[in-house]
RODRENKE-544474 format. One record per residue (C-alpha): residue number from 1; residue in one letter; x, y, z. Coordinates in steps of 0.25 Angstrom, whole numbers, m for minus. Layout:
# RODRENKE-544474
R   num   residu       X       Y       Z
R   NUM        A       X       Y       Z
...
# end
This chain:
# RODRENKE-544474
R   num   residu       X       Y       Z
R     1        X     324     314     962
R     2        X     315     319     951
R     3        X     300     322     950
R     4        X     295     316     938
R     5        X     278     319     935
R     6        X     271     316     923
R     7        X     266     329     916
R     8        X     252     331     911
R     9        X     258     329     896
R    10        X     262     314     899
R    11        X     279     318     899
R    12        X     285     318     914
R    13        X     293     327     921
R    14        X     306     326     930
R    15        X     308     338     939
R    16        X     321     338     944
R    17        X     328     345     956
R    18        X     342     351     952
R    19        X     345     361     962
R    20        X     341     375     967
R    21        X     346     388     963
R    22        X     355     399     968
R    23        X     340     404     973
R    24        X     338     390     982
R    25        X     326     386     972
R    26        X     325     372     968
R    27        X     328     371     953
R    28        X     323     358     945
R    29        X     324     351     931
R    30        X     314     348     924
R    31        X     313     335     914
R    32        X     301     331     906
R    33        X     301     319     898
R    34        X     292     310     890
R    35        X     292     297     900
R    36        X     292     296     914
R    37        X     306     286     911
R    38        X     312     296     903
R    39        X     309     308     913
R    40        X     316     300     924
R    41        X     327     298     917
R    42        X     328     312     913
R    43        X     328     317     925
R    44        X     336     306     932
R    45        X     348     312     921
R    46        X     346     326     928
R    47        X     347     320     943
R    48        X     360     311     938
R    49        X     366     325     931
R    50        X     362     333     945
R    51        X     369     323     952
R    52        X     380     321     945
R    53        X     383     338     946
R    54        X     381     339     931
R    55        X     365     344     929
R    56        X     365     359     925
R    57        X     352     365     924
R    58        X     349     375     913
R    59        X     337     370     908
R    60        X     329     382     915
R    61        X     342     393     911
R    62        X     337     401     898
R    63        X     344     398     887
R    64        X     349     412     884
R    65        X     354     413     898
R    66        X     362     401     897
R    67        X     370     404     885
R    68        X     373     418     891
R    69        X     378     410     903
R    70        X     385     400     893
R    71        X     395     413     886
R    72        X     400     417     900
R    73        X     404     405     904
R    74        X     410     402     890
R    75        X     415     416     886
R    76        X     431     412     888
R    77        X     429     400     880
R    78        X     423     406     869
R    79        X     429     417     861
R    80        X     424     431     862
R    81        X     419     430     846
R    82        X     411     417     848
R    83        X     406     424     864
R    84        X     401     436     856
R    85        X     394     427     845
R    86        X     388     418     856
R    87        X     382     430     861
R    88        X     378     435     848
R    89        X     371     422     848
R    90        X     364     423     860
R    91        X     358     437     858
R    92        X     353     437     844
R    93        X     349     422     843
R    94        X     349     413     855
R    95        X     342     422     864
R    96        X     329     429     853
R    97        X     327     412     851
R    98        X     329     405     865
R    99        X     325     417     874
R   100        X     322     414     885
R   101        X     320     399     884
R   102        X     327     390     894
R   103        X     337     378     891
R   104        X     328     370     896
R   105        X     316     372     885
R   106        X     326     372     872
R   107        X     325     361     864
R   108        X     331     356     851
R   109        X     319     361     845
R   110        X     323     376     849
R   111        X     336     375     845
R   112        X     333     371     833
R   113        X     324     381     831
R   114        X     335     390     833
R   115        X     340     386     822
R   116        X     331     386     812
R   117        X     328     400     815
R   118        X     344     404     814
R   119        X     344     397     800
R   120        X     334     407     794
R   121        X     342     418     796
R   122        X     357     414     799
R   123        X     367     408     793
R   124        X     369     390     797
R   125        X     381     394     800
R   126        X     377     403     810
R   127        X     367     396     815
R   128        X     376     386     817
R   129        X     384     392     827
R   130        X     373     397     834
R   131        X     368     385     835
R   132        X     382     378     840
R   133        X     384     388     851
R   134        X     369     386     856
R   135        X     371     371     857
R   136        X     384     372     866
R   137        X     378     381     874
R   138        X     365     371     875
R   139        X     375     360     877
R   140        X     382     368     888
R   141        X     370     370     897
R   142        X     363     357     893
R   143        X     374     346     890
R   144        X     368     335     883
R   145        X     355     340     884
R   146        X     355     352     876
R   147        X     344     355     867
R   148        X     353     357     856
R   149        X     360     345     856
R   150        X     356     338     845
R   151        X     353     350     836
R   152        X     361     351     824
R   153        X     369     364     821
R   154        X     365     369     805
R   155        X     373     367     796
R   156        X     389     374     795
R   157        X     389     384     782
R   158        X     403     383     779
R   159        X     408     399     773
R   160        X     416     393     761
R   161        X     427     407     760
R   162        X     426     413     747
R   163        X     442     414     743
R   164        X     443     425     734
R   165        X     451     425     721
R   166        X     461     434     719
R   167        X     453     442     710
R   168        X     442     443     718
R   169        X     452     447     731
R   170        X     456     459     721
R   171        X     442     463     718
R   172        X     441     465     733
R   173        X     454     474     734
R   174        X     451     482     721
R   175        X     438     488     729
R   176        X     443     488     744
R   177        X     457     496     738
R   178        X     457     508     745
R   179        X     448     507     756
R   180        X     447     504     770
R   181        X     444     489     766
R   182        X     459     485     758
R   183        X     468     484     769
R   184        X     454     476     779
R   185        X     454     465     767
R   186        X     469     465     761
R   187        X     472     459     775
R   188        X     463     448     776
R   189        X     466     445     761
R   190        X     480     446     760
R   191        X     484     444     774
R   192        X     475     433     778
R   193        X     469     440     791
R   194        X     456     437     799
R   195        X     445     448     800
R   196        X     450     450     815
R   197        X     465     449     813
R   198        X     461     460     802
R   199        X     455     471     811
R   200        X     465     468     822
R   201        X     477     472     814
R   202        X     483     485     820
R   203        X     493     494     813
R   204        X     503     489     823
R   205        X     501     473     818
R   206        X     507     479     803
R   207        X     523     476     802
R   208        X     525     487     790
R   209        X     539     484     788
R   210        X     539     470     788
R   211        X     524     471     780
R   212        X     516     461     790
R   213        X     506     461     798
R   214        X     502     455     813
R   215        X     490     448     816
R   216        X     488     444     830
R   217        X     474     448     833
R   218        X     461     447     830
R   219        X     450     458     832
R   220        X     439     449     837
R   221        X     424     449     845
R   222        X     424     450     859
R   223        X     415     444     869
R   224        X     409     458     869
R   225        X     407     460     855
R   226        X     418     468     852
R   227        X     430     467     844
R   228        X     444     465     851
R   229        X     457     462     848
R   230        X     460     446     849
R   231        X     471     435     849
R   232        X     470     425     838
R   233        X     466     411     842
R   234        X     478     404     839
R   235        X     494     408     837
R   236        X     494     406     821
R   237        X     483     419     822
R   238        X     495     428     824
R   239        X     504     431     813
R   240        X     512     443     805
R   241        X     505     442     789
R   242        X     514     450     779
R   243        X     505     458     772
R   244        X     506     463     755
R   245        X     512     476     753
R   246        X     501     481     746
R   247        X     494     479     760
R   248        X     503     483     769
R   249        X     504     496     760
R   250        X     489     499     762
R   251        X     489     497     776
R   252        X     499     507     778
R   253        X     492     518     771
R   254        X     478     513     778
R   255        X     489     515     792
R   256        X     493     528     789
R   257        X     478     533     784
R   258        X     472     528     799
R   259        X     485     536     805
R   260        X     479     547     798
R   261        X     492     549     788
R   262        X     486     550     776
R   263        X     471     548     773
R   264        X     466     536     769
R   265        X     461     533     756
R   266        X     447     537     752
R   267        X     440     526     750
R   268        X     443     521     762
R   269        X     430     520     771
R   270        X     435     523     784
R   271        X     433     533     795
R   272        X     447     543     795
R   273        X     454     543     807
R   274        X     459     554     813
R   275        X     474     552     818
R   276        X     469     556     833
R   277        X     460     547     833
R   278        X     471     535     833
R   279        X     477     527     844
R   280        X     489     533     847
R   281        X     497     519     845
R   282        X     495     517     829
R   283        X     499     502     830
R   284        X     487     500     838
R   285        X     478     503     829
R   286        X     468     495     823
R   287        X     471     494     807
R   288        X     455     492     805
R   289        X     446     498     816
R   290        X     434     490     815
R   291        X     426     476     819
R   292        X     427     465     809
R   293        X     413     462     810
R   294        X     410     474     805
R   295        X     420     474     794
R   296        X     415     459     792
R   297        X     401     465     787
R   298        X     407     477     779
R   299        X     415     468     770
R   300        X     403     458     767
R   301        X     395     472     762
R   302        X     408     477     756
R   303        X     410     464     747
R   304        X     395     464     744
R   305        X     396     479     738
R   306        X     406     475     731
R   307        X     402     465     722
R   308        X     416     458     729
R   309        X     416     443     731
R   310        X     411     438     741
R   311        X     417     435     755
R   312        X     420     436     770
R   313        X     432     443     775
R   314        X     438     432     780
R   315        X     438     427     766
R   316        X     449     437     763
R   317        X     457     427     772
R   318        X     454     416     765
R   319        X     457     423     751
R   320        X     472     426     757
R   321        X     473     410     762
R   322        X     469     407     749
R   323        X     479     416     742
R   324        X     491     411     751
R   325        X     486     395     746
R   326        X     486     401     732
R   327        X     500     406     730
R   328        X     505     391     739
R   329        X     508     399     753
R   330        X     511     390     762
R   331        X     501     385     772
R   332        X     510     388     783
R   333        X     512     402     779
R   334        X     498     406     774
R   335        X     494     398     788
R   336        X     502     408     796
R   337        X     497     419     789
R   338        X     482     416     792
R   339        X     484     413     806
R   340        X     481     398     803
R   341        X     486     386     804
R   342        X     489     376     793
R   343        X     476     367     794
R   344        X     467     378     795
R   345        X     473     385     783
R   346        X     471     373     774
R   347        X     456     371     780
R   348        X     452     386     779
R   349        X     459     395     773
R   350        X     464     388     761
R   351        X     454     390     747
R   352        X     459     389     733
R   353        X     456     400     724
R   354        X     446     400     714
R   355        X     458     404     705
R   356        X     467     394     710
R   357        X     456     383     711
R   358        X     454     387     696
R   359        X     469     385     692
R   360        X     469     372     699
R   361        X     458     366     693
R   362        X     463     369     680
R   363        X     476     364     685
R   364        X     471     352     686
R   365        X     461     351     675
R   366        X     474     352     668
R   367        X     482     341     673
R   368        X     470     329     670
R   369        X     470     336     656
R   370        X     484     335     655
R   371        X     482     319     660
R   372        X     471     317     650
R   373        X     478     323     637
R   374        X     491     312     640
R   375        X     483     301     642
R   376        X     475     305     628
R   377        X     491     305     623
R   378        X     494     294     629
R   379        X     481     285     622
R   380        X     484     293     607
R   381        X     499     287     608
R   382        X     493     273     610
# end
C-alpha cells in the first residue's frame, strides 16, 4: 500500500514499495502529483503494473547507462552500420547533454532542448535521426510514459540527387583521366555500383574474357567501427554487370601497374607497391585499398577544387539509372543491374535528364502548336 503525504509546496507524494535489490535494500518509487486524488491514482497505476509483473523500474537508471544497456541487448537486431552510429550518438551528443541525469528527472522539456541545441549546428536531417533513436530507446525503458512521447521529430530534408547530364558526366572524366580516381567513379557511373559494393570489388570478382563483373559484397561498418566485408541485404544485390571496354581496358592496365608490371601513370596519386608486398593470391586482392568514408570526403573536396558540378558519390549511381531510362532500357534489366527491384527503381532511381526533360517539353510544346495552327485552318476554311 502506498504512503501518500502532503509536501510543504502544496503537491502530495506517493512512495511506493517495488522490491529490493541484489544487495537485499528496499527500493521504492516515488510519484508526485498536483492532488491528493491524482497522486492516489498514480500510484494505484504502479501497484496494479507491480502486480500484474509488468512494472520495470528505471526511473533512478542514468540515462547514459541505460542506452549502453539498450545496444547490448539490441546489437543482433540492429546492423553493425546503424550499432556503430548509435554509438557515435551516444558519445558525441547524448552523453555531454544528459550526463549523468537519470530517466526519472528527463522531461519533454529536456528533450526538446536537445533539439534545439542539435539544430544550430547539424543538419534536421540529422537531428532527426538522433532524435528518433532516442525516443525508442525512451520508449523501451518507460513505455507509455517516456518523456519523449509526444515530441515531435524536426522536419525530414529530403536530398533531391543532382542527375548529371552527359556533358557534365564528361567534364568529370576529362579531369579524373589518368589518375587513380577514373576507374573509382567510371564504376559507379557506368556500371551503377554502390560506394560499398565499389571498394569491395577484388580482381578475382573481374570476368576478363567474358568483360563483367561480380558484385556480391559490400565493404561495410562494423559494430567496432571498422570496415569489413558484407553480404547484401537481399538476393537482387548480387549480380554480374558488363562493363564498357573502354573500362575494362583501364582496369587492366590499373591490374597490371599494382602487380608491379608496368608503372603506373604519373599523375596517379597513389603509394607504389612494391610486388613483395602483395598477397601471394592476386584474385584476392582488393582493387581499391581503402575506407569509403574516407574516400566519401576526398571526393566532396575534389569536386570543390575542381569547379565540377556538384554531387555525392552516390549520385554517380543515379547518373547511370538515369542514362539506362534515357536510351528505354528495360526496367527489368536496368533493375537487375542496380541490384533493385522494379518498384524501388521507378521511386528512386529513376530521374529524367535535364536534356531529355528539355526535349520533352519541346515535344510537347510542339504537339499543342501543331493542334492550334489546324484549328486556325480549320475557322480560315469556314
Amino acid at each position: 500500500m502506498a504512503s501518500i503525504k502532503k509536501r510543504p509546496n502544496g503537491t502530495y507524494q506517493a512512495t511506493i514499495f517495488v522490491g529490493r535489490d541484489s544487495d537485499g535494500k528496499q527500493l521504492f518509487q516515488y510519484v508526485t502529483k498536483p492532488g491528493l486524488r491524482e497522486c492516489k491514482a498514480a500510484a494505484r497505476e504502479i501497484e496494479q503494473e507491480i502486480e500484474d509483473k509488468t512494472f520495470v523500474n528505471v526511473a533512478n537508471v542514468k540515462l547514459t547507462v541505460w542506452i549502453e544497456k539498450w545496444l547490448e541487448l539490441n546489437k543482433e537486431r540492429l546492423s553493425p552500420s546503424t550499432n556503430a552510429l548509435y554509438k557515435t550518438y551516444l558519445k558525441n551528443h547524448y552523453e555531454p547533454f544528459f550526463g549523468v541525469l537519470k530517466l526519472g528527472k528527463i522531461n519533454e522539456i529536456k528533450i526538446k532542448e536537445f533539439i534545439n541545441l542539435k539544430l544550430k549546428t547539424l543538419s534536421q536531417s540529422s537531428v532527426r535521426r538522433m532524435t528518433s533513436a532516442l525516443k525508442v530507446m525512451l520508449h523501451d525503458a518507460m513505455k507509455g510514459k517516456s518523456p519523449a512521447r509526444d515530441v515531435k521529430l524536426p522536419l525530414e530534408e529530403k536530398y533531391t540527387p543532382r542527375v548529371l547530364t552527359e556533358k557534365e558526366m564528361q567534364q568529370i572524366h576529362d579531369v579524373v583521366k589518368g589518375t587513380r580516381d577514373e576507374p573509382i567513379i567510371l564504376i559507379a557511373a557506368w556500371c551503377g555500383l554502390r560506394r560499398g559494393e565499389v571498394f569491395a570489388l577484388k580482381w578475382n570478382d573481374l570476368d576478363w574474357e567474358k568483360g563483367t563483373l561480380r558484385v556480391d559484397e559490400s565493404y561495410c561498418i562494423n559494430d567496432d567501427n571498422l570496415y569489413e566485408d558484407k553480404r547484401p541485404k537481399s538476393e537482387n544485390g548480387i549480380r554480374v554487370v558488363a562493363v564498357p571496354e573502354y573500362l575494362m581496358n583501364l582496369l587492366e592496365q590499373l591490374r597490371k601497374s599494382t602487380f608491379g608490371k608496368i608503372k603506373p601513370i604519373k599523375k596517379v596519386k597513389v603509394v607504389e607497391v612494391v610486388e613483395s608486398d602483395l598477397p601471394k593470391n592476386e584474385g584476392d586482392h582488393r582493387i581499391f585499398n581503402m575506407r569509403p568514408d574516407s574516400y566519401s570526403s576526398y571526393f566532396a573536396e575534389f569536386i570543390r577544387d575542381n569547379n565540377l558540378p556538384v554531387i555525392r558519390f552516390h549520385d554517380l549511381r543515379h547518373y547511370h539509372a538515369s542514362w539506362l531510362y534515357a536510351r528505354g532500357i528495360p526496367d527489368q534489366y536496368a533493375a537487375q543491374r542496380l541490384g533493385h527491384d522494379i518498384a524501388i527503381l521507378k521511386s528512386i532511381y529513376q530521374h529524367l535528364g535535364l536534356d531529355k526533360q528539355i526535349e520533352i517539353d519541346d515535344s510537347i510544346r510542339d504537339m499543342h502548336k501543331e493542334k492550334d495552327t489546324k484549328k486556325e485552318t480549320r475557322l480560315t476554311s469556314d
